[in-house]
N, C-alpha and C positions, 0 to 999 in steps of 0.2 A: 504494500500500500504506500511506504514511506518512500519507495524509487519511482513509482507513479506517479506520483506527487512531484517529484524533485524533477522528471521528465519532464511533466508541462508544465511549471514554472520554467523551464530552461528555454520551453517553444515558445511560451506566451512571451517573456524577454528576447527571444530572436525576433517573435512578429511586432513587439513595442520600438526594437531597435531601429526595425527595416523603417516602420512609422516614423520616427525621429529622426533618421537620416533622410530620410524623401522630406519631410518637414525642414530640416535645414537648408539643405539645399536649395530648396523653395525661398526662402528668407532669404539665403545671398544670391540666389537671381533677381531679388524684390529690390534690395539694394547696392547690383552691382552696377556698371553703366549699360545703357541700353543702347549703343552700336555695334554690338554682337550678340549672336542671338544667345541663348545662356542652355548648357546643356548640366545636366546631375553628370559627376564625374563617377567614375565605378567607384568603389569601396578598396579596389586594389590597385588602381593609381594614384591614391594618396601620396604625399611623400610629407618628413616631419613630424611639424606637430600634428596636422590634421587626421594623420595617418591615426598615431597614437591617441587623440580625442574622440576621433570619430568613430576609430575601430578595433583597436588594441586596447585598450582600456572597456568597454563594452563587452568584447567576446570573451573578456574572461570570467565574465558573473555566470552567463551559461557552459560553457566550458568547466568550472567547477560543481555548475550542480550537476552535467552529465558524469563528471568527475564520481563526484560522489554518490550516482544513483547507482553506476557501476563496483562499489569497493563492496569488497565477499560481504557478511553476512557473520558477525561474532553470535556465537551460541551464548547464552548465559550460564 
């Protein structure tokens, strides 16, 4: 019950993620300059900081809970 759990919290933070990054990106096309047309960049041509805010810092809150949805199972 308790890796089931830990599984979808980890989906439910991939699909909040993917929301917040389409959400940013939106916001600096809103305030970038408008003679070019403004495209979402992939998540893996970051480079820096954006890299690490946008997407290294994020993947590892579900990466730990699959982390830990998968660790054996201690007997009592």
């Amino acid at each position: 019950m308790l890796r089931a759990a830990l599984v979808l919290l980890g989906l439910v933070h991939l699909g909040l993620w993917g929301a917040w990054y389409v959400y940013l990106g939106g916001q600096a096309c809103a305030f970038a300059s408008t003679s070019a047309p403004c495209r979402l960049p992939m998540p893996w041509t970051l480079r820096g900081e954006d890299l690490l805010v946008m997407v290294a810092v994020p993947a590892l809150v579900p990466l730990a809970l699959f982390g830990f949805a998968l660790l054996p199972r201690r007997k009592p």
